[in-house]
C-alpha atoms as a printed R data frame, in Angstrom:
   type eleno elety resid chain resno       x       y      z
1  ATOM     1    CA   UNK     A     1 188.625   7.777 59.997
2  ATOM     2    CA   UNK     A     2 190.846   9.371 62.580
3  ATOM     3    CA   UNK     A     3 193.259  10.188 60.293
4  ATOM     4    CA   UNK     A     4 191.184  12.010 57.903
5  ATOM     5    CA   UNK     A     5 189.274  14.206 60.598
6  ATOM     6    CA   UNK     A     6 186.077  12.760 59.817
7  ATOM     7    CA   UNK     A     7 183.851  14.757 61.621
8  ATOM     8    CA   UNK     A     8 180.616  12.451 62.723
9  ATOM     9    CA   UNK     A     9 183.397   9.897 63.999
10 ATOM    10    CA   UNK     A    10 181.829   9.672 67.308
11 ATOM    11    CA   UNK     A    11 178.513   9.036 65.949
12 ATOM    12    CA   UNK     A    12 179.658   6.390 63.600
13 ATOM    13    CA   UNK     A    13 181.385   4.506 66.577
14 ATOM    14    CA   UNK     A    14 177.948   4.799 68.946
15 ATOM    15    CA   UNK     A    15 176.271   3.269 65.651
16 ATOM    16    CA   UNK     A    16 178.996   0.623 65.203
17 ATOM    17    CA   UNK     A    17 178.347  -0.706 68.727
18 ATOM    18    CA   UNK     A    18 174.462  -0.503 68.211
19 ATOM    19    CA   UNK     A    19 175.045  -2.690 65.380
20 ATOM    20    CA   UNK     A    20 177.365  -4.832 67.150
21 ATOM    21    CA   UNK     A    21 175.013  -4.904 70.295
22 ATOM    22    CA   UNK     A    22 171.869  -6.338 67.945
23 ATOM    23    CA   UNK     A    23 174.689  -9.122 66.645
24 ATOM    24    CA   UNK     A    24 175.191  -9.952 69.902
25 ATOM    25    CA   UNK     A    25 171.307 -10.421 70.750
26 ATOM    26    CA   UNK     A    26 170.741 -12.574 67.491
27 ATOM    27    CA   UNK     A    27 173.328 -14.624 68.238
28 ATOM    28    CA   UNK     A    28 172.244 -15.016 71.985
29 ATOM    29    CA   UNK     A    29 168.735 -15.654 70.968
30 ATOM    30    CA   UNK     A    30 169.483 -17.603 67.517
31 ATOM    31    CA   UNK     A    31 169.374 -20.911 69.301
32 ATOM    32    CA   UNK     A    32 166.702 -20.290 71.764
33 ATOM    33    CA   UNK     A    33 163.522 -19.122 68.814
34 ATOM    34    CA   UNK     A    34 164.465 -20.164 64.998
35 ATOM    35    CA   UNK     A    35 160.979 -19.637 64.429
36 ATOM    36    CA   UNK     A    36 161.775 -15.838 64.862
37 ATOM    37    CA   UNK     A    37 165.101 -16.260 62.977
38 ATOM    38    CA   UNK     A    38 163.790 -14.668 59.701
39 ATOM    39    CA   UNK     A    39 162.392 -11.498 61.768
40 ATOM    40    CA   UNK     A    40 165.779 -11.361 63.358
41 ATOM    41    CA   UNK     A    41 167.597 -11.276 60.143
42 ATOM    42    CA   UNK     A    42 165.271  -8.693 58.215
43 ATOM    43    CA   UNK     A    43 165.662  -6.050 61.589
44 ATOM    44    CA   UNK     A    44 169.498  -6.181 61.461
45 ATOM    45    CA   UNK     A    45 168.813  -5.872 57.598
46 ATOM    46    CA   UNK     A    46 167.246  -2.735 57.963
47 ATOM    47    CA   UNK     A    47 169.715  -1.064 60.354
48 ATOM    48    CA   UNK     A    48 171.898  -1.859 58.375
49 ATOM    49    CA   UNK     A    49 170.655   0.089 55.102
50 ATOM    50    CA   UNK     A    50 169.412   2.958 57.491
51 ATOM    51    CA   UNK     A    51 173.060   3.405 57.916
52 ATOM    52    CA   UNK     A    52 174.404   3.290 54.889
């Protein structure tokens, strides 16, 4: 993205870690509450398509 002067790169990288940041919390907690798996799943779901 560097390369082609993209200009909301810094934005896209604060998003990226965001992202990676709720991965991290789902995995954390994935073992802890199943029951709340399915909620889990559907909120990183959502981020997800807000982004795109």
């Amino acid at each position: 993205m560097e390369s082609i002067n993209y200009k909301k790169l810094f934005t896209q990288k604060v998003q990226h870690l965001k992202f990676i940041h709720k991965l991290d919390e789902f995995i954390e907690h994935h073992n802890d509450e199943i029951e709340d798996q399915d909620e889990q799943i559907m909120v990183i779901c959502v981020e997800s398509a807000e982004r795109l």
